[in-house]
N, C-alpha and C positions, 0 to 999 in steps of 0.2 A: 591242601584243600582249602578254598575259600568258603565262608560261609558271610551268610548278610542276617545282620540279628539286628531286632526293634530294642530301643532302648525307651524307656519312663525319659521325661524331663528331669528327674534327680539323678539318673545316670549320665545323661548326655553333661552333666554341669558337672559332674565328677571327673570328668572323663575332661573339658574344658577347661577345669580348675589346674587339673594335672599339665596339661601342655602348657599353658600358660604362664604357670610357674616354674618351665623351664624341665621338669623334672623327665620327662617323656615328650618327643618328638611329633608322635602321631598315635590317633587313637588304640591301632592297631597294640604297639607299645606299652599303652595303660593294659588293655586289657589281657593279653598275654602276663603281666606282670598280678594283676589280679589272678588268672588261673595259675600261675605260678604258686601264689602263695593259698587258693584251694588246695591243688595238689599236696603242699606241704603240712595243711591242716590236716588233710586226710590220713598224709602220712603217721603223723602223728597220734591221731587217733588211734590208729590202728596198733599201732606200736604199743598203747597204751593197755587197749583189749586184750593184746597176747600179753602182758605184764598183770593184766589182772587174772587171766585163767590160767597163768603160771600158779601167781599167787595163791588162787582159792585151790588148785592141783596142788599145791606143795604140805597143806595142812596144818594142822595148829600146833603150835608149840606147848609145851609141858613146863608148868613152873616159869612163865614168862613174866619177869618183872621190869613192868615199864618206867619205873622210876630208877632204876639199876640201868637199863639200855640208854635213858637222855643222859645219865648221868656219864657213863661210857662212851657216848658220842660227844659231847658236851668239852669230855677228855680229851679226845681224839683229835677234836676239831675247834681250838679255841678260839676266840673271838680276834 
C-alpha cells in the first residue's frame, strides 16, 4: 500500500542527510528503516511491561539481603 505523508523541513534534511551520505538509496529506505526501529522500540517496551507485572505478580522476598545478592553476583560474574 502506498501512502503520501507531509514531512517538517527537519525531516525532509534527515531524510537528505541519510541519502547523501550513502547510507540509504531512497527516501522510501530512510523511512522504512525508521519504522523499523519504532517497531523495535515498541517491541521493547512491551517486553519490559510484561517483566515488570511478572515482577510485581511474583512478590516480595523474606530476609532479602542486598548486600549479600551484589556480593553473590559480583562472585558469579567477575570483572
Amino acid at each position: 500500500m502506498r501512502k503520501s505523508i507531509i514531512l517538517d523541513t527537519k525531516q525532509e534534511k534527515i531524510i537528505s542527510t541519510q541519502i547523501k551520505k550513502g547510507r540509504f538509496s531512497t527516501s522510501e529506505e530512510v523511512v522504512n528503516a525508521g519504522l523499523q526501529l519504532l517497531e523495535d522500540r515498541e517491541q521493547k517496551i512491551q517486553t519490559l511491561r510484561a517483566a515488570i507485572i511478572k515482577g510485581k505478580e511474583s512478590g516480595y522476598l523474606d530476609n532479602f539481603d542486598p548486600e549479600q545478592y551484589l556480593a553473590d553476583i559480583n562472585a558469579k560474574y567477575p570483572e
